[in-house]
PDB file as gemmi writes it, atoms N, CA and C in Angstrom:
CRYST1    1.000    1.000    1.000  90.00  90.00  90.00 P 1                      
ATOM      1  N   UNK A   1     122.185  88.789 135.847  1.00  0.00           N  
ATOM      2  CA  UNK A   1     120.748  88.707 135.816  1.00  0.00           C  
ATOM      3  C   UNK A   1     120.124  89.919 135.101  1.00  0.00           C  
ATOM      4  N   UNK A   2     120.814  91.465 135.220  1.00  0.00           N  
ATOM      5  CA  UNK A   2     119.929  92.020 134.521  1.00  0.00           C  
ATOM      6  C   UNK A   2     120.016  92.208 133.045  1.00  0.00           C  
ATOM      7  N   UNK A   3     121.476  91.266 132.524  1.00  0.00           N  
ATOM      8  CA  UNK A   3     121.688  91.893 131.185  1.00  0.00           C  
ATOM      9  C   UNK A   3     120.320  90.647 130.784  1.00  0.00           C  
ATOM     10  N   UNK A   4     120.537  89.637 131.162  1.00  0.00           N  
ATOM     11  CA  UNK A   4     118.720  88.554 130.345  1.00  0.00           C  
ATOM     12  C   UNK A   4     117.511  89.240 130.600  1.00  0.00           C  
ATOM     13  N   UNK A   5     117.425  89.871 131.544  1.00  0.00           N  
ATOM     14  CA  UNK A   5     116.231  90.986 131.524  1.00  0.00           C  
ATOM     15  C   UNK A   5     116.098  91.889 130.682  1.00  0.00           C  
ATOM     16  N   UNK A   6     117.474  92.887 130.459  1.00  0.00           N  
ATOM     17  CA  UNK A   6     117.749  93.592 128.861  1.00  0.00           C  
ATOM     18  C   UNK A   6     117.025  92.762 128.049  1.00  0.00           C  
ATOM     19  N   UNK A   7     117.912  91.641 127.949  1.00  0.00           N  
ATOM     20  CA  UNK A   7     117.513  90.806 126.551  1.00  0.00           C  
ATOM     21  C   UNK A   7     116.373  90.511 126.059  1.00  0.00           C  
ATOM     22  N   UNK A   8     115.851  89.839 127.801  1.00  0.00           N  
ATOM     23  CA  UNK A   8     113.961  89.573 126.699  1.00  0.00           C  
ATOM     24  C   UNK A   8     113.707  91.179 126.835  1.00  0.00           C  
ATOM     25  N   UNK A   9     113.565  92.003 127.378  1.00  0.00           N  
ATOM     26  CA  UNK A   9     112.476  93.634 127.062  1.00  0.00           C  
ATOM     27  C   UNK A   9     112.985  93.910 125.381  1.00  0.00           C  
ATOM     28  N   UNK A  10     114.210  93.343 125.172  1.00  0.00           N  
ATOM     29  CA  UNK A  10     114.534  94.214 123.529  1.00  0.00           C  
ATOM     30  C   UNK A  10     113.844  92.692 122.804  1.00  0.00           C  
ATOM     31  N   UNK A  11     113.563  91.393 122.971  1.00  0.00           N  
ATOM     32  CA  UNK A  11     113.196  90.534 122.743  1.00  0.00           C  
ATOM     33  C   UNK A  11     111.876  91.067 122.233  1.00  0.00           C  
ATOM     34  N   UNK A  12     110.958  91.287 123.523  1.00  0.00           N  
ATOM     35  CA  UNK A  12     109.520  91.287 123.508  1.00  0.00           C  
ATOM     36  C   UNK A  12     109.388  92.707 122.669  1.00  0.00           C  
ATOM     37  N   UNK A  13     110.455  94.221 122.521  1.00  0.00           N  
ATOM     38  CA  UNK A  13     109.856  94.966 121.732  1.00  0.00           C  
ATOM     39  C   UNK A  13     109.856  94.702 120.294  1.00  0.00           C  
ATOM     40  N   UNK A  14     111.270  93.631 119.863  1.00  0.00           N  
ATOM     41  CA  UNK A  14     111.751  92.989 118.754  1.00  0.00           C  
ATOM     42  C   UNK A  14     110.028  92.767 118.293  1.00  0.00           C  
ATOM     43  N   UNK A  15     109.700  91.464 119.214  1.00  0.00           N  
ATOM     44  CA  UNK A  15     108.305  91.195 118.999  1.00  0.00           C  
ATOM     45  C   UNK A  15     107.220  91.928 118.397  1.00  0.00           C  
ATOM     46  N   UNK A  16     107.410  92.626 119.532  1.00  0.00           N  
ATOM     47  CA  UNK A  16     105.779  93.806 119.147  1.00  0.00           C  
ATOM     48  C   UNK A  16     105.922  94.811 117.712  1.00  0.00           C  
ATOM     49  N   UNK A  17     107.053  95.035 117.435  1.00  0.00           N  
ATOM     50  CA  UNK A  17     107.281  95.709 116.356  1.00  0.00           C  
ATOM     51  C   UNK A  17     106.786  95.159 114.594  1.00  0.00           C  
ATOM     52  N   UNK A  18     107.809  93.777 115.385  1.00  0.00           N  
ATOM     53  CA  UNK A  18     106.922  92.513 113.843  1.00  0.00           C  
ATOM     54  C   UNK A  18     105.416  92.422 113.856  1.00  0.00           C  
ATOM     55  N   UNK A  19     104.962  92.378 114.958  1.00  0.00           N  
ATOM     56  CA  UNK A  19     103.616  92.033 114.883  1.00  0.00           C  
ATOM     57  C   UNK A  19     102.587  93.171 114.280  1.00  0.00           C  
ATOM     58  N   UNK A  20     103.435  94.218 114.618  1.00  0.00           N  
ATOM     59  CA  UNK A  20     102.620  95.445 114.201  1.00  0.00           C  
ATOM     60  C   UNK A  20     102.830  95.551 112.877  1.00  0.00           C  
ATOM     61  N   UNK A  21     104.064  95.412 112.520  1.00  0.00           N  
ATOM     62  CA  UNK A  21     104.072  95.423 111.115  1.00  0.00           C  
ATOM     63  C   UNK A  21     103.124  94.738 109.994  1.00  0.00           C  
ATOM     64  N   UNK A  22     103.270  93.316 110.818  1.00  0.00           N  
ATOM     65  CA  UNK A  22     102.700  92.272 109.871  1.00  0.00           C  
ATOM     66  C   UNK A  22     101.122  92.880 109.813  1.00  0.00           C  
ATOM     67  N   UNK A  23     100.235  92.866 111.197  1.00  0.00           N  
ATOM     68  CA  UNK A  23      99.485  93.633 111.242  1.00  0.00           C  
ATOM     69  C   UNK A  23      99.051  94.935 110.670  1.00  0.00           C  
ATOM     70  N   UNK A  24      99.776  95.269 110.341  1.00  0.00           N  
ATOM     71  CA  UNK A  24      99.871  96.744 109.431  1.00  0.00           C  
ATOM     72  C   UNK A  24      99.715  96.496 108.171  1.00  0.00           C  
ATOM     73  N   UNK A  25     100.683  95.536 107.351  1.00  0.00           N  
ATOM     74  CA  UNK A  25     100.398  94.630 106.263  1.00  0.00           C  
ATOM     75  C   UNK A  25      98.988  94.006 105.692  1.00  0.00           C  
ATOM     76  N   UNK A  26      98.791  93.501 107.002  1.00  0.00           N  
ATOM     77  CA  UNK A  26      97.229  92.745 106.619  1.00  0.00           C  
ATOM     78  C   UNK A  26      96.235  93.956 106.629  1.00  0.00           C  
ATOM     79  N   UNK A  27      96.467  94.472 107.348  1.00  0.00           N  
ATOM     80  CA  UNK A  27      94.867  95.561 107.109  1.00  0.00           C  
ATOM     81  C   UNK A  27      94.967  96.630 106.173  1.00  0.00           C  
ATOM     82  N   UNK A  28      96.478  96.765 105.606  1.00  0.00           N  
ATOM     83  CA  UNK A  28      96.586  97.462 104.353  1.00  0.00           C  
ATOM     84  C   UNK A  28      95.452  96.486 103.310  1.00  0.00           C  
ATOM     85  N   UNK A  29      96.194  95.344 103.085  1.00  0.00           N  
ATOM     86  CA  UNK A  29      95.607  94.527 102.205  1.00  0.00           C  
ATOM     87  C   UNK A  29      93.726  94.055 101.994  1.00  0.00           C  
ATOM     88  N   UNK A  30      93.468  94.712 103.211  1.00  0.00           N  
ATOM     89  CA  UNK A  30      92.138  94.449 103.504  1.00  0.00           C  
ATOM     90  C   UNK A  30      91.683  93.614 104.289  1.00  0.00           C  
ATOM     91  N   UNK A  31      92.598  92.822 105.383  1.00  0.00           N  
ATOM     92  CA  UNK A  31      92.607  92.020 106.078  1.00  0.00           C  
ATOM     93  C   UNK A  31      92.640  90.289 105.318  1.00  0.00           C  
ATOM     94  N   UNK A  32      92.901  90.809 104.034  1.00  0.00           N  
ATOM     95  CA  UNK A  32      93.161  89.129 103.598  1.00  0.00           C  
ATOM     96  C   UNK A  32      93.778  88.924 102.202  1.00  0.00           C  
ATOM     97  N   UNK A  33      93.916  87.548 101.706  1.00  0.00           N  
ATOM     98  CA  UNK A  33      94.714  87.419 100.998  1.00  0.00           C  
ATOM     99  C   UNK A  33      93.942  87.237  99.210  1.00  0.00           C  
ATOM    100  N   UNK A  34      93.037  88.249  99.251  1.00  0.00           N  
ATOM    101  CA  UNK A  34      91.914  87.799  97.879  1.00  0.00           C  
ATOM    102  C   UNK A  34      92.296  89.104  97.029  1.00  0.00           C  
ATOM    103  N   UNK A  35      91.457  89.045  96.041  1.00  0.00           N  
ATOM    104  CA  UNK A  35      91.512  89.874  94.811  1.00  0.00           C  
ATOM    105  C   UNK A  35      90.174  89.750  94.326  1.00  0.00           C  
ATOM    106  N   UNK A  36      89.979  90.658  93.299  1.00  0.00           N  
ATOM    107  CA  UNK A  36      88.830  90.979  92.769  1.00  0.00           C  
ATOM    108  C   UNK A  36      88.909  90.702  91.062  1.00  0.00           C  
ATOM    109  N   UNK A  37      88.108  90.039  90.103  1.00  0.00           N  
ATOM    110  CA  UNK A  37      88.308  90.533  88.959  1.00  0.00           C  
ATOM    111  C   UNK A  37      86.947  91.333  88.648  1.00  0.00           C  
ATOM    112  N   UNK A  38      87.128  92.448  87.355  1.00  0.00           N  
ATOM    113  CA  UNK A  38      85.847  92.892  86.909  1.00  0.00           C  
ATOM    114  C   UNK A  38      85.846  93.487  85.959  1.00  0.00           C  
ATOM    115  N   UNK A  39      84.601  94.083  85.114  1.00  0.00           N  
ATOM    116  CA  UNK A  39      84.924  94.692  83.712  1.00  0.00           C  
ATOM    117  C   UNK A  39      83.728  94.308  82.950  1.00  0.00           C  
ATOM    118  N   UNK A  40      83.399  94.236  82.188  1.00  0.00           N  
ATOM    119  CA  UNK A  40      81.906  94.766  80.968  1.00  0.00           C  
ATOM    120  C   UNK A  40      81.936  93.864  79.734  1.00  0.00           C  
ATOM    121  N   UNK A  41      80.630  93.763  79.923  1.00  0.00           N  
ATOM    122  CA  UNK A  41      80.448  92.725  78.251  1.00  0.00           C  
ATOM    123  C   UNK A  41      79.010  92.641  78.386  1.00  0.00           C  
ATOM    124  N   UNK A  42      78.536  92.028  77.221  1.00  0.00           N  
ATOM    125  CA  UNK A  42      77.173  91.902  76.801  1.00  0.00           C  
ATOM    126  C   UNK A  42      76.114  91.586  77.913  1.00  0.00           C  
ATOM    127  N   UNK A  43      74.821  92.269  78.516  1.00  0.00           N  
ATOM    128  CA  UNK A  43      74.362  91.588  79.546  1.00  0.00           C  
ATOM    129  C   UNK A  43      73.678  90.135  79.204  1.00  0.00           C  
ATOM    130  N   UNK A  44      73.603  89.393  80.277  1.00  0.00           N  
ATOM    131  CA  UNK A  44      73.115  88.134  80.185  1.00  0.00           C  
ATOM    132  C   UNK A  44      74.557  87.245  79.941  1.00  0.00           C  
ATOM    133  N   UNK A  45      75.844  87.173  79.574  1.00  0.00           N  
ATOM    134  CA  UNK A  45      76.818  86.985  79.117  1.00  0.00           C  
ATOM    135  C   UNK A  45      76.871  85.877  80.486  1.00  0.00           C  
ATOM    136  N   UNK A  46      78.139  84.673  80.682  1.00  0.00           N  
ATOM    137  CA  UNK A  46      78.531  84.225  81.564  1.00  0.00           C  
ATOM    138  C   UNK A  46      79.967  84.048  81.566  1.00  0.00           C  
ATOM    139  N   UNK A  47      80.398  84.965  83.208  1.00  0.00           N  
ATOM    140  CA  UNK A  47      82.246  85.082  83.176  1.00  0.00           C  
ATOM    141  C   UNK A  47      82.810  83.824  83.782  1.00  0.00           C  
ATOM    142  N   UNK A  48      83.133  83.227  83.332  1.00  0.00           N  
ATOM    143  CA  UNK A  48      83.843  81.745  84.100  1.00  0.00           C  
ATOM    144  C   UNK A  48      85.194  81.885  84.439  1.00  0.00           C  
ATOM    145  N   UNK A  49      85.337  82.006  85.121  1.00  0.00           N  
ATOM    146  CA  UNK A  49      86.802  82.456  86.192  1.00  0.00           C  
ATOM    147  C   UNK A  49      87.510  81.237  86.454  1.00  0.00           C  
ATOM    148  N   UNK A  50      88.767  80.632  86.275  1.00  0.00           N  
ATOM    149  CA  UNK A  50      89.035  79.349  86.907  1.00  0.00           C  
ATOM    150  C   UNK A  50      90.619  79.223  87.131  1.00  0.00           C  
ATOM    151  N   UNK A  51      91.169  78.554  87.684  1.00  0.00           N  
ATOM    152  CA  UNK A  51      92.442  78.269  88.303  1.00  0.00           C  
ATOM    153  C   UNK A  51      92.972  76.756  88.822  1.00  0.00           C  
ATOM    154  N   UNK A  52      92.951  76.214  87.800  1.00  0.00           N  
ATOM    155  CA  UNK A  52      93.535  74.552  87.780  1.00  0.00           C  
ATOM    156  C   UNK A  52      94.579  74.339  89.210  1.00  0.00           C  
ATOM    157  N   UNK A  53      95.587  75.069  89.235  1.00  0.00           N  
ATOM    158  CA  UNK A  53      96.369  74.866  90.536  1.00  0.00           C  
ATOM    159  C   UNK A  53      95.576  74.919  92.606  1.00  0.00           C  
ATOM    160  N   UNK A  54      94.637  75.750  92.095  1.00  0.00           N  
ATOM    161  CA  UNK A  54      93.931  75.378  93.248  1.00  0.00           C  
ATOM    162  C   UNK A  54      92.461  74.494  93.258  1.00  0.00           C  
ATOM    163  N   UNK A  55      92.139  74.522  91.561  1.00  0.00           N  
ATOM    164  CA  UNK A  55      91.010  73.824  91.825  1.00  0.00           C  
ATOM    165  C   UNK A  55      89.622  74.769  92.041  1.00  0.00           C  
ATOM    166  N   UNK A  56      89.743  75.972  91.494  1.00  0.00           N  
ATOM    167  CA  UNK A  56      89.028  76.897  91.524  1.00  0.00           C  
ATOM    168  C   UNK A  56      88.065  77.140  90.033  1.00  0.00           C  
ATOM    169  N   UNK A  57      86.627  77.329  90.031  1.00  0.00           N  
ATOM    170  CA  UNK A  57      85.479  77.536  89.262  1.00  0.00           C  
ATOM    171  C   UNK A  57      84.827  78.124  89.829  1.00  0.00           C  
ATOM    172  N   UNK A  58      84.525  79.748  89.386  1.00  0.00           N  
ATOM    173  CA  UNK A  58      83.342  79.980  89.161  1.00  0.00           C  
ATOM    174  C   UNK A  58      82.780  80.779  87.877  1.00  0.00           C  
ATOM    175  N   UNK A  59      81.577  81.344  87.913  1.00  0.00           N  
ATOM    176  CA  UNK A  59      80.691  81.817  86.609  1.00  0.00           C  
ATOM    177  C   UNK A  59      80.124  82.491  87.746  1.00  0.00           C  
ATOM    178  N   UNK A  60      79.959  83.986  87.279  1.00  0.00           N  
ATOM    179  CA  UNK A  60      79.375  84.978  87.021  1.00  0.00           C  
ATOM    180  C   UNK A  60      77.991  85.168  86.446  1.00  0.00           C  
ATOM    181  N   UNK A  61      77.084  85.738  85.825  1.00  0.00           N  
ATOM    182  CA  UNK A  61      76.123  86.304  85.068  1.00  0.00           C  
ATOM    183  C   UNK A  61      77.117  87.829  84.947  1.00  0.00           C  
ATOM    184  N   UNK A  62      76.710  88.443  83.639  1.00  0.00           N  
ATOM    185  CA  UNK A  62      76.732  89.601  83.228  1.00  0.00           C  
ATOM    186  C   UNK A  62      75.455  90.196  83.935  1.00  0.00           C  
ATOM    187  N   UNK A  63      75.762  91.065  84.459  1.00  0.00           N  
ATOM    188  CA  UNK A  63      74.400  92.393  85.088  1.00  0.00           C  
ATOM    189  C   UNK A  63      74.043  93.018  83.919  1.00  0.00           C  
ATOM    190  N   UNK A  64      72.516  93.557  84.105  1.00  0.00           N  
ATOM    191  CA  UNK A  64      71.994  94.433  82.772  1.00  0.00           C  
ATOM    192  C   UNK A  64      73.012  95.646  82.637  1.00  0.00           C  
ATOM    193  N   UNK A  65      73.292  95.809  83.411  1.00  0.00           N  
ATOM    194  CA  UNK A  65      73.843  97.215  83.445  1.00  0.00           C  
ATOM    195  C   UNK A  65      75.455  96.885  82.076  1.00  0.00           C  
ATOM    196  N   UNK A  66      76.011  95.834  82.058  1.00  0.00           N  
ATOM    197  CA  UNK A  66      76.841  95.184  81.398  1.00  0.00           C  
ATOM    198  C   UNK A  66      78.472  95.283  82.392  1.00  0.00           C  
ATOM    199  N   UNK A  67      78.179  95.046  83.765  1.00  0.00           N  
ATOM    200  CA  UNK A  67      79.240  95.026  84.402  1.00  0.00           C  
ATOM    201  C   UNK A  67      79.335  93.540  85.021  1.00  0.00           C  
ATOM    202  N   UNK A  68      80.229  93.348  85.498  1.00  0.00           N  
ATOM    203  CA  UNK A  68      80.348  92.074  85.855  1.00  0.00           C  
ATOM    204  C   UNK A  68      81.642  92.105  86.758  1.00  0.00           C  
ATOM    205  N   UNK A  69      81.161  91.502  88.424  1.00  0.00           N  
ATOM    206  CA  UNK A  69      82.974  91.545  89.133  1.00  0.00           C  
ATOM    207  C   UNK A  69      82.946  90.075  89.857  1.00  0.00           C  
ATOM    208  N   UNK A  70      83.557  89.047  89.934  1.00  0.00           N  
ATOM    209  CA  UNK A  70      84.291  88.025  90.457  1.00  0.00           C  
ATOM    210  C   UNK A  70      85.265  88.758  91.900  1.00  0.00           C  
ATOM    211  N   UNK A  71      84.793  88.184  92.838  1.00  0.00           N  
ATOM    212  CA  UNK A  71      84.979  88.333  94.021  1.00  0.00           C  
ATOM    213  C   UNK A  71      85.523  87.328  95.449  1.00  0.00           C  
ATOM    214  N   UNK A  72      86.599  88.312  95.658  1.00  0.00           N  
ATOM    215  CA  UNK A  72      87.375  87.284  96.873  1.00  0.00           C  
ATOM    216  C   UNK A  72      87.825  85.984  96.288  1.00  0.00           C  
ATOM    217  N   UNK A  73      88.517  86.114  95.492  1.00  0.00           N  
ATOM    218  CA  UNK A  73      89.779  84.956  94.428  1.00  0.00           C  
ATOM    219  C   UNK A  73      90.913  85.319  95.438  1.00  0.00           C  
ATOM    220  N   UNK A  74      91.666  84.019  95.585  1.00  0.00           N  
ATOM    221  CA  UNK A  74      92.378  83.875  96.370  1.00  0.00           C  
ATOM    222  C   UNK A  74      93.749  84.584  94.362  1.00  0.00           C  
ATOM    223  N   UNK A  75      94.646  84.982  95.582  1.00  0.00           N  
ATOM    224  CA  UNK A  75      95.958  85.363  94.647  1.00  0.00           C  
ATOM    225  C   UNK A  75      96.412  84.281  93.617  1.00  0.00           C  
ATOM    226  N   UNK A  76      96.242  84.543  92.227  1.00  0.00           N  
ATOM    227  CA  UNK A  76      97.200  83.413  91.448  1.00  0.00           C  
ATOM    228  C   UNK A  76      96.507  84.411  90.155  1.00  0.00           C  
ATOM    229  N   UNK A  77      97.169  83.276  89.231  1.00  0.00           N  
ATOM    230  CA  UNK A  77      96.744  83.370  87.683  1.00  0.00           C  
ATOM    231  C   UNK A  77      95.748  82.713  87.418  1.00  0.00           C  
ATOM    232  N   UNK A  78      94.315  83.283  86.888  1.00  0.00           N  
ATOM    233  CA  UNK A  78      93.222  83.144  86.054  1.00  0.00           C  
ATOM    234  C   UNK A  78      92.626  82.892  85.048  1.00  0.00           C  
ATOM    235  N   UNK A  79      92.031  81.982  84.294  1.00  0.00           N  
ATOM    236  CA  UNK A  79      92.084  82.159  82.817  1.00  0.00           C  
ATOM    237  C   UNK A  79      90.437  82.515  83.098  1.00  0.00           C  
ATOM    238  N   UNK A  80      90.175  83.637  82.160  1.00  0.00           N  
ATOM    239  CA  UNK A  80      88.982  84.217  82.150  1.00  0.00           C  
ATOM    240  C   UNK A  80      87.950  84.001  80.770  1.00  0.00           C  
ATOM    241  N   UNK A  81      86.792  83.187  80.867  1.00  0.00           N  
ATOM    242  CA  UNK A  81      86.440  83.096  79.147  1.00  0.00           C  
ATOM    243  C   UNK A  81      84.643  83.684  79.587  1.00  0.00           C  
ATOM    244  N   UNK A  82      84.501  84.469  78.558  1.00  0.00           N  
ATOM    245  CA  UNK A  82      83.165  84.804  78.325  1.00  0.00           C  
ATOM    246  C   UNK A  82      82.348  83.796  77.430  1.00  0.00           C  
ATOM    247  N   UNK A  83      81.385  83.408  77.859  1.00  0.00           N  
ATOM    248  CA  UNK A  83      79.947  83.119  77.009  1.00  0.00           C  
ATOM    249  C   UNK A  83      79.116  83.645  76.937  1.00  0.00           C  
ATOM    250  N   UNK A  84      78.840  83.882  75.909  1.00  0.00           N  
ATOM    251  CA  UNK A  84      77.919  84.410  75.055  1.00  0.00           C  
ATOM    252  C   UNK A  84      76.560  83.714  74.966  1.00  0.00           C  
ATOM    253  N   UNK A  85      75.354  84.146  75.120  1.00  0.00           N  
ATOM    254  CA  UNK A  85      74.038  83.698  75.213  1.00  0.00           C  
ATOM    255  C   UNK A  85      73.941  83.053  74.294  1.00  0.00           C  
ATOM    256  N   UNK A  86      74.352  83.064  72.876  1.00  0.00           N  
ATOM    257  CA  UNK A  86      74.577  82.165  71.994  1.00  0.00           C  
ATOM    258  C   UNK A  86      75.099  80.887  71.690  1.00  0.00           C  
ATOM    259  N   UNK A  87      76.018  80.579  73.014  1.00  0.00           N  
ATOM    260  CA  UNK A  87      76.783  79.631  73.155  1.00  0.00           C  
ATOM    261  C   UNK A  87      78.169  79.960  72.905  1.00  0.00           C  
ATOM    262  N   UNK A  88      78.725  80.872  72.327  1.00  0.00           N  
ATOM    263  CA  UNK A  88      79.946  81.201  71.662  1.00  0.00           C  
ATOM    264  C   UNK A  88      80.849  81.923  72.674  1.00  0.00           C  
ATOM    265  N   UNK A  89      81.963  81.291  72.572  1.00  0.00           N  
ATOM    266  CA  UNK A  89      82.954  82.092  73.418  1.00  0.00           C  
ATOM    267  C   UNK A  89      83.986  82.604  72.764  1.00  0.00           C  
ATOM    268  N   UNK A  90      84.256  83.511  74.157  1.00  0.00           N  
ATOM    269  CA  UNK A  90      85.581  84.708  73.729  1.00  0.00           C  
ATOM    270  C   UNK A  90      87.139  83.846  74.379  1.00  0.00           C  
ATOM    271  N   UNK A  91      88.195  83.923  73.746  1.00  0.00           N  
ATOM    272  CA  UNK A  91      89.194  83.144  73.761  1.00  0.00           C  
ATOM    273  C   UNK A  91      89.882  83.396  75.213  1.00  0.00           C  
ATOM    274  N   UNK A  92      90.640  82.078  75.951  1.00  0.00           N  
ATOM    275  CA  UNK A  92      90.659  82.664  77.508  1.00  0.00           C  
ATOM    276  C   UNK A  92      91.828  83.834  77.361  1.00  0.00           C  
ATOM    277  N   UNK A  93      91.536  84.663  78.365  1.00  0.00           N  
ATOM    278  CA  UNK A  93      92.626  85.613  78.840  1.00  0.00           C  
ATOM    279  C   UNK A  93      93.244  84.833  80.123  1.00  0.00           C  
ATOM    280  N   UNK A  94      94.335  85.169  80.254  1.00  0.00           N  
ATOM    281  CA  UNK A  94      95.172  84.900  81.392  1.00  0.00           C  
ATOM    282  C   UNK A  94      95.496  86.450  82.340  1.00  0.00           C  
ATOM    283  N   UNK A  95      94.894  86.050  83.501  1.00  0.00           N  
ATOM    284  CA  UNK A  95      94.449  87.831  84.632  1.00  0.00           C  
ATOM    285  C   UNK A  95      95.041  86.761  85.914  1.00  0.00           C  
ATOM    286  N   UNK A  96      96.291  88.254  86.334  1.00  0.00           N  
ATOM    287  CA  UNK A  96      96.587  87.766  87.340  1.00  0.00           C  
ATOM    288  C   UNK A  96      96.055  88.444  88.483  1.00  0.00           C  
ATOM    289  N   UNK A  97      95.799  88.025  89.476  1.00  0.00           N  
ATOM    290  CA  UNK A  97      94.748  88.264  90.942  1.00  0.00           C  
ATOM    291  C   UNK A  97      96.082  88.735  91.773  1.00  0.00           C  
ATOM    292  N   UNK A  98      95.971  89.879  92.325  1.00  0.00           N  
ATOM    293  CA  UNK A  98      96.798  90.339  93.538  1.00  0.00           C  
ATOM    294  C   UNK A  98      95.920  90.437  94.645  1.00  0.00           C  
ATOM    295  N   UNK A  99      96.661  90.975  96.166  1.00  0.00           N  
ATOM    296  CA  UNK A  99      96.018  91.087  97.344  1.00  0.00           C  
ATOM    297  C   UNK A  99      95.274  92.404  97.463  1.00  0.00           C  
ATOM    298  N   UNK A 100      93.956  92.359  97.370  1.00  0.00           N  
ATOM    299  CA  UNK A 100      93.299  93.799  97.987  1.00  0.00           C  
ATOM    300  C   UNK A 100      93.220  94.248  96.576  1.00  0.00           C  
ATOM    301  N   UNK A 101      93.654  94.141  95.178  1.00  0.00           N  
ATOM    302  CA  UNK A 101      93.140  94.826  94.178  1.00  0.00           C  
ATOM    303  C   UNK A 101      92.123  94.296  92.985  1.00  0.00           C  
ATOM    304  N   UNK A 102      91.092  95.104  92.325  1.00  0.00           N  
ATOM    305  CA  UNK A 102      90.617  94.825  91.490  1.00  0.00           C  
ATOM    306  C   UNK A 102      90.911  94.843  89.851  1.00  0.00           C  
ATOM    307  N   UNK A 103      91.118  93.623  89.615  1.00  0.00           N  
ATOM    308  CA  UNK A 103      91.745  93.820  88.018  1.00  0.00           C  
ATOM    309  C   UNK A 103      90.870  94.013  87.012  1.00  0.00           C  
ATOM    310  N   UNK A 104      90.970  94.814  86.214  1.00  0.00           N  
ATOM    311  CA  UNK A 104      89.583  95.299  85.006  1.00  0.00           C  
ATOM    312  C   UNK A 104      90.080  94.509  84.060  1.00  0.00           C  
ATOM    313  N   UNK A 105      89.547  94.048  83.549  1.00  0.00           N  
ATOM    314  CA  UNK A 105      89.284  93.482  81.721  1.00  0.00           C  
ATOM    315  C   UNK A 105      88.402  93.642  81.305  1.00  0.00           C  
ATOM    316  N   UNK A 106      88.854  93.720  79.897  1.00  0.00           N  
ATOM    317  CA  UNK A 106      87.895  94.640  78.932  1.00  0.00           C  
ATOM    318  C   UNK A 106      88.037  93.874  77.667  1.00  0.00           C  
TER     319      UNK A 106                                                      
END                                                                             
């Protein structure tokens, strides 16, 4: 009887150790699984952010200031195209999204 008592206490610290870890993991990351894109171009400009595998669109505005950041993208590959107030666009880039970081393009 007491070696199964051993067993679950090294069981349950087994436990608590993963949990902390994983826990440790996530709040490194910022508590979640997104990314940031961002970076500068003409103001008034529009950043269209998109990701066919999940089904993901959005557009941006360029700020006067000429910055521009896309926010809380779940992790994958991006194709990024600028428009131009003119109608004219810049050719897509492919930006990959990690956890907790912001990717610049320029």
């Amino acid at each position: 009887m007491k070696t199964f008592r051993h067993f679950l206490t090294a069981r349950r610290a087994w436990l608590g150790v993963t949990l902390a870890l994983v826990a440790g993991t996530a709040f490194a990351a910022g508590g979640n699984s997104s990314g940031n894109i961002s970076g500068h171009d003409t103001p008034g400009a529009t950043v269209i952010v998109e990701n066919d595998e999940l089904g993901l669109h959005r557009e941006v505005k360029v700020a006067d200031t000429g910055r521009f950041r896309v926010s809380s993208l779940p992790i994958g590959i991006y194709s990024v195209v600028i428009r131009q107030a003119d109608g004219s666009s810049s050719e897509p880039k492919l930006v990959a999204v990690k956890i907790g970081i912001t990717t610049r393009i320029d």
